[in-house]
N, C-alpha and C positions, 0 to 999 in steps of 0.2 A: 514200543511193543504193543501197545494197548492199539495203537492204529493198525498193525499187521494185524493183528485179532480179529477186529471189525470187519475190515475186507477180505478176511479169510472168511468171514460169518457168510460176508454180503452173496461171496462167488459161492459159499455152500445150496446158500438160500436160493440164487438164481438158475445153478443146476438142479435143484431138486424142483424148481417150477418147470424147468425143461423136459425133465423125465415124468414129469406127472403130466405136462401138456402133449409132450409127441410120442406114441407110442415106437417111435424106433430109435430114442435113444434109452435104453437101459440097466437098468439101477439093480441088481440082484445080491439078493443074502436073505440068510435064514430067517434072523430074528429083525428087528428095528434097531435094535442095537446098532449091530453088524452094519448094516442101509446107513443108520447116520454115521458110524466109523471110517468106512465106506466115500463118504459122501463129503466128508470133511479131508481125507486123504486126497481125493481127485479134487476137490477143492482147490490144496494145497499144492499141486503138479502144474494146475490149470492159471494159478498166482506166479510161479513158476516161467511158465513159459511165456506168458503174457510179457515178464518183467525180462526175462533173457532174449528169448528168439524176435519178440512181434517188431520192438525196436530195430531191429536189424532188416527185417522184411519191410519194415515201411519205409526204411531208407534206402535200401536197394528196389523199391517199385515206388518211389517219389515220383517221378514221370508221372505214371498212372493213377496217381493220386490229381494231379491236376488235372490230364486230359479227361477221368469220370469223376471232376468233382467232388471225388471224396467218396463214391460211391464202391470203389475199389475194398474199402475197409470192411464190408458185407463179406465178401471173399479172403480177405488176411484173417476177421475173426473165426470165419470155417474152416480155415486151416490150421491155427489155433485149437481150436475145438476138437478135429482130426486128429492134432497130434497127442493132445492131452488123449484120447482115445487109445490109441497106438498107445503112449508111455503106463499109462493103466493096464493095456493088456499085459503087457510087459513086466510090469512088476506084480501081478495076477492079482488085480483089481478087478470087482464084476459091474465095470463101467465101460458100456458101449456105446458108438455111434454109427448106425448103418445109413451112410451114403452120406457123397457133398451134401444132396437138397436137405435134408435131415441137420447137417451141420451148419450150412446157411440161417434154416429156420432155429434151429438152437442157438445160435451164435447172435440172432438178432435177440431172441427174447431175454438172454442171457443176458446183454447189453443193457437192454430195456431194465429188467427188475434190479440187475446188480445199481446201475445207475439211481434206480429208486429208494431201492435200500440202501446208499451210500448217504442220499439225502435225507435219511430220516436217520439213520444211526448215527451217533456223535464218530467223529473222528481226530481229536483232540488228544495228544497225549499226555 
């Protein structure tokens, strides 16, 4: 339990450096409150889909995984990104992302910090 915690922390932590870095993806609520409520929910969609859908994309575009090296997972993580967008609108979360390049570029940074923050937070249960 204590490990879902963490990387529920890490992927809060990594989108709110997204929204604070790109201005077109964002993060809307009244108070701070609300922002980290917010922020921790799409979090949670974004762990979600990561752990349901991404699996299934990488193994239906394996091909494509070898022919660019690996560079194909820039594109599966923006679509990921994308979709966590979409299911937020949908459950009327005020978490957005305007456009692939926007979700590429989030997708990488996302990557970057959560990976950072997975190596310094304990993940030990």
């Amino acid at each position: 339990m204590k490990n879902f915690v963490v990387k529920t922390l890490a992927n809060a932590g990594a989108l709110a450096v997204a929204v604070w870095v790109l201005d077109k993806i964002t993060l809307t609520g009244d108070s701070t409150g609300k922002k980290v409520g917010t922020l921790i929910l799409v979090a949670l969609i974004f762990g979600l889909v990561n752990f349901l859908v991404k699996p299934v994309v990488k193994v239906l575009t394996f091909p494509l995984f070898i022919l660019t090296l690996g560079l194909i997972t820039l594109i599966v993580n923006a679509l990921m990104l994308l979709l966590t967008s979409w299911l937020a609108d949908k459950l009327d979360l005020s978490f957005h992302v305007d456009g692939f390049w926007t979700a590429i570029v989030g997708g990488l940074i996302i990557s970057i910090v959560s990976w950072a923050l997975n190596v310094v937070l304990p993940d030990n249960d």
